[in-house]
C-alpha positions in Angstrom: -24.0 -13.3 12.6 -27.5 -12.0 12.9 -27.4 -11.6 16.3 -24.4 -9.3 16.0 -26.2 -7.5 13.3 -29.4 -7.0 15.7 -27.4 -5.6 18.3 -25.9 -3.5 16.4 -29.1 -2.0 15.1 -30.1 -1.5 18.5 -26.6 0.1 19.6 -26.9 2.5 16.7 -30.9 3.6 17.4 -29.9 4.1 21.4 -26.9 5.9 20.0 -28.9 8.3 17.5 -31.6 8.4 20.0 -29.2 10.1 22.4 -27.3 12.6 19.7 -30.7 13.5 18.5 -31.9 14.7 22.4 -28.1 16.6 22.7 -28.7 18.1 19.5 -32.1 19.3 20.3 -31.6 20.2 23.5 -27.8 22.0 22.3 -29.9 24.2 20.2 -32.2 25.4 23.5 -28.5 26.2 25.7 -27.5 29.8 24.8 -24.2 30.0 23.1 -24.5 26.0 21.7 -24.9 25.0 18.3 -27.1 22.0 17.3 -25.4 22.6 13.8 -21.9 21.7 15.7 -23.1 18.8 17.5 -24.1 17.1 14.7 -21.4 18.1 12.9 -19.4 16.3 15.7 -21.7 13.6 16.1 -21.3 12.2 12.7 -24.9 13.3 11.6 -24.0 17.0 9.7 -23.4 15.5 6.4 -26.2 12.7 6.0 -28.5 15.1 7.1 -27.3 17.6 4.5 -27.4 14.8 1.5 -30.8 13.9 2.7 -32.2 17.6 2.2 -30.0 18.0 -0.9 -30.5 14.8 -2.7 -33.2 12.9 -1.3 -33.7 10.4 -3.5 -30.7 8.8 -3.4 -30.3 9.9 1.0 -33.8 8.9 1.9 -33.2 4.9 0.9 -29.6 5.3 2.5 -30.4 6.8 5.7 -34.1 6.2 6.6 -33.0 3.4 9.3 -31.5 7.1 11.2 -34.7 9.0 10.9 -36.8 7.4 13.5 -34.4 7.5 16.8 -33.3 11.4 15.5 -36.1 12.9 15.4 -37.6 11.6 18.5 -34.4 12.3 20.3 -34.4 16.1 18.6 -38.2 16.2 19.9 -37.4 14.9 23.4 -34.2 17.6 23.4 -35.6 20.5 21.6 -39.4 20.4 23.3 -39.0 17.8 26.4 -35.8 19.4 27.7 -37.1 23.3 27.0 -38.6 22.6 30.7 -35.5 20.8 32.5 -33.0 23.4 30.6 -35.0 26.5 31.6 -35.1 25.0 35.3 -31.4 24.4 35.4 -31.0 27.5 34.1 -32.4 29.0 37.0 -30.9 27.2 39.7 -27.3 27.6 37.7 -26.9 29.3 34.3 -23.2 28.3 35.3 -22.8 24.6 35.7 -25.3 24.2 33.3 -23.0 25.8 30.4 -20.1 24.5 31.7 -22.0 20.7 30.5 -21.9 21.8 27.4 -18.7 23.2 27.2 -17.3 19.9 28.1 -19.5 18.3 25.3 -17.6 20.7 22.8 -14.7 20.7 23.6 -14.9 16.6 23.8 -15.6 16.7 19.9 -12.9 19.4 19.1 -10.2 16.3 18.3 -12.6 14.4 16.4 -13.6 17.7 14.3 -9.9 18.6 13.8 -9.3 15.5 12.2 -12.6 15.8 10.0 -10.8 19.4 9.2 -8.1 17.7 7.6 -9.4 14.8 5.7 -8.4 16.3 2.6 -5.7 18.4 3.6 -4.6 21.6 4.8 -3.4 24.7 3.4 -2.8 28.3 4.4 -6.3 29.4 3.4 -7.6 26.4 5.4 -5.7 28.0 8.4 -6.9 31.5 7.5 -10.3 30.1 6.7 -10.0 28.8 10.6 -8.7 32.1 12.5 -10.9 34.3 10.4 -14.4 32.7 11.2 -12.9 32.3 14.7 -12.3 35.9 15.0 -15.6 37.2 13.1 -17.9 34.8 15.1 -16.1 35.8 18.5 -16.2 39.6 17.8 -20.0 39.0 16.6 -21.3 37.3 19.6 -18.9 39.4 22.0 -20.6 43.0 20.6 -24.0 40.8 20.8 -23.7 40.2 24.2 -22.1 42.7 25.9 -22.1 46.0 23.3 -25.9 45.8 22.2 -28.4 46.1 24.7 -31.6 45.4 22.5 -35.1 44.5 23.4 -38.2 43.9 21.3 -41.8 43.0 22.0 -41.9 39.0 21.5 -45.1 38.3 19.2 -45.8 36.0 15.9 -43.0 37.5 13.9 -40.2 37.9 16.3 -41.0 34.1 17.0 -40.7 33.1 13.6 -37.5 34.9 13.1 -36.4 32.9 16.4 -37.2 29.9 14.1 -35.1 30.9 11.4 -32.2 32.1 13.7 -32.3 28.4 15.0 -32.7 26.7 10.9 -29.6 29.0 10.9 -27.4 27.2 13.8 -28.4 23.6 12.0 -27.5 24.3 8.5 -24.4 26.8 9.7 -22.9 24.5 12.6 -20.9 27.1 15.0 -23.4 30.0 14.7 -25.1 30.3 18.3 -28.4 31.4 18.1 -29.7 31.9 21.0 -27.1 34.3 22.3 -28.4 36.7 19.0 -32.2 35.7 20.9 -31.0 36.7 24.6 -29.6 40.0 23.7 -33.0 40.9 21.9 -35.0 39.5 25.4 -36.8 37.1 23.2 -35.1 33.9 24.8 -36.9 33.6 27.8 -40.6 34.4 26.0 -39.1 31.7 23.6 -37.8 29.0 26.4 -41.1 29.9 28.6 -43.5 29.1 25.7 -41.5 26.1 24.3 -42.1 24.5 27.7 -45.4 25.4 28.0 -46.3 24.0 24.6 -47.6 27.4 23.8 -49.8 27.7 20.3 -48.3 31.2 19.2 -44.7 30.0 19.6 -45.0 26.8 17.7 -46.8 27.5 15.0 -44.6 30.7 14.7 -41.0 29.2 15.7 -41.1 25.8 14.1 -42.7 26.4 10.4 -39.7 29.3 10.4 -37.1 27.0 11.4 -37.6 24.4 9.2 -37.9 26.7 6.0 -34.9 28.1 6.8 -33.4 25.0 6.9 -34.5 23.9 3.7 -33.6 27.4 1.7 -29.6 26.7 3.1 -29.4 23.7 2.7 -28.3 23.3 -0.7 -26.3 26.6 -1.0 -24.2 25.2 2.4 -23.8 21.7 0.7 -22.2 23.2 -2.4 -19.7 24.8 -0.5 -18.7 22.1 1.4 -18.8 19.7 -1.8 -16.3 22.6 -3.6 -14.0 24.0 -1.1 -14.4 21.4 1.8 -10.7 22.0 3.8 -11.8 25.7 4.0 -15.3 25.3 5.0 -14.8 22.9 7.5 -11.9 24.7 9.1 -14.4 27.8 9.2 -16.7 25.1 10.8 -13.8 24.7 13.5 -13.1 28.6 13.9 -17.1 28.7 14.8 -16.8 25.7 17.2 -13.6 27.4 19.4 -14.8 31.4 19.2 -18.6 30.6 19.9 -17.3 28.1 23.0 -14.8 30.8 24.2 -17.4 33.1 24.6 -19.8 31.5 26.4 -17.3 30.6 29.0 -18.9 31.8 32.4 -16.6 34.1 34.8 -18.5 34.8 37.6 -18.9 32.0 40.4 -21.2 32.6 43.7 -19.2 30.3 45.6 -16.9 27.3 45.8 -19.4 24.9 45.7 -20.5 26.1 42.0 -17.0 26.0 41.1 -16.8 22.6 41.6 -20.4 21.3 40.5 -19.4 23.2 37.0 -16.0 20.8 36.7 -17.7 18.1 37.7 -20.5 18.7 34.7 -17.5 19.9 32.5 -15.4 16.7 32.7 -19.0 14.5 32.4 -20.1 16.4 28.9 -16.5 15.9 28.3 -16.3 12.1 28.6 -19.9 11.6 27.4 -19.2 13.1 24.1 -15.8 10.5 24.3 -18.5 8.0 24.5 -20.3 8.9 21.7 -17.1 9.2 19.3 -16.0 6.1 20.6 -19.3 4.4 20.3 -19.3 5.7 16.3 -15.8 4.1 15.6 -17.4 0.5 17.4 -20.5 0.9 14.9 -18.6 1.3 11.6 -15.8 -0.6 12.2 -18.1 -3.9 13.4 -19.1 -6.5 10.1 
């Protein structure tokens, strides 16, 4: 029996290790949400109780902290590097990754939807967010044309845009940063471990993070059918839009299913590897 217990320990801190570096590096990928990936990932709500009510989430859900973080550090700061290189060889196939890992979790987050029912505001709550998030991003990205000079405070409002797409799963952050021509300055110096950015970016971030926090949590606590459907509304209007629709050749074409069907199955895994863990003694 102890064995089984030990293996499961180690099954669950490979398995948080993992969704930590997917939500970290989710929140570098323009048009992701970290929020969303945790939400899908099973980690959205302890990680809300812990910031609410942390006396009674810190005993509960310490055992998480250690593989999360370091997989959110590998993700957000390790992968800024590898993401910005993919980037350049294919913005494309590279999206089309994490497509796949969204729209692998759009079953398990219909079902969370529902857990306590649904009603007609549920369902407008759903097609409403859907709409204002797509109409949002899509004026964001293709309407506004936007740049600033990046320095200390553009950074930190970077920081706050990506405490935003934590708290609020669905809202994309870094599209709002690419249409301003801060996501590059902010990829470049994430890579490069640059002082200005870090101390500018991550302070904001987490303060932002903390100030939501408890006003999201109360929401979801009163009115949880209607936020979560909004929660779903984000997920399929901030994927649709990042949905690539020019191709340079064949070859990309196929490289993007390929990446696609593998986010796909790997965020199968993951759900799958969730039910194993709870349901095991």
């Amino acid at each position: 029996m102890r064995k089984k217990k030990d293996q499961n320990f180690m099954v669950r801190w490979l398995r948080d290790l993992l969704c930590g570096l997917l939500i970290g590096a989710g929140a570098i990928l323009p048009g992701v949400s970290g929020g969303v990936l945790a939400v899908a990932f099973d980690i959205y709500r302890p990680f809300m109780e812990v910031l609410t009510h942390p006396k009674t989430a810190i005993p509960k859900y310490w055992k998480w902290f250690p593989p999360l973080i370091l997989g959110w550090c590998i993700g957000f700061l390790g992968f800024a590097k590898g993401i910005a290189a993919a980037i350049d060889l294919s913005s494309t196939v590279t999206t089309w990754l994490f497509i796949g890992l969204i729209v692998g979790t759009v079953p398990a987050l219909f079902r969370e939807a529902g857990r306590e029912g649904r009603n007609a505001v549920s369902w407008t709550s759903l097609f409403l967010c859907a709409l204002i998030i797509f109409g949002g991003l899509f004026y964001v990205g293709h309407v506004v044309h936007a740049a600033v000079e990046p320095g200390f405070w553009w950074y930190n409002f970077c920081g706050a845009l990506w405490g935003m797409s934590v708290v609020i799963p669905g809202m994309t952050s870094s599209s709002v940063m690419m249409a301003l021509g801060l996501y590059q300055p902010m990829l470049e110096g994430l890579a490069n471990l640059d002082l200005l950015v870090l101390s500018a970016s991550l302070p904001g971030m987490f303060l932002t993070i903390a100030l939501l926090a408890r006003l999201v949590n109360w929401f979801f606590q009163h009115y949880y059918s209607i936020a979560f459907h909004g929660i779903l509304g984000f997920v399929l209007a901030s994927t649709l839009v990042i949905v690539p629709t020019a191709y340079s050749s064949g070859l990309e074409i196929l490289l993007s299913a390929v990446c696609c069907a593998g986010g796909f199955a790997l965020a199968f895994f993951l759900a799958r590897l969730e039910r194993r863990i709870q349901t095991s003694p």
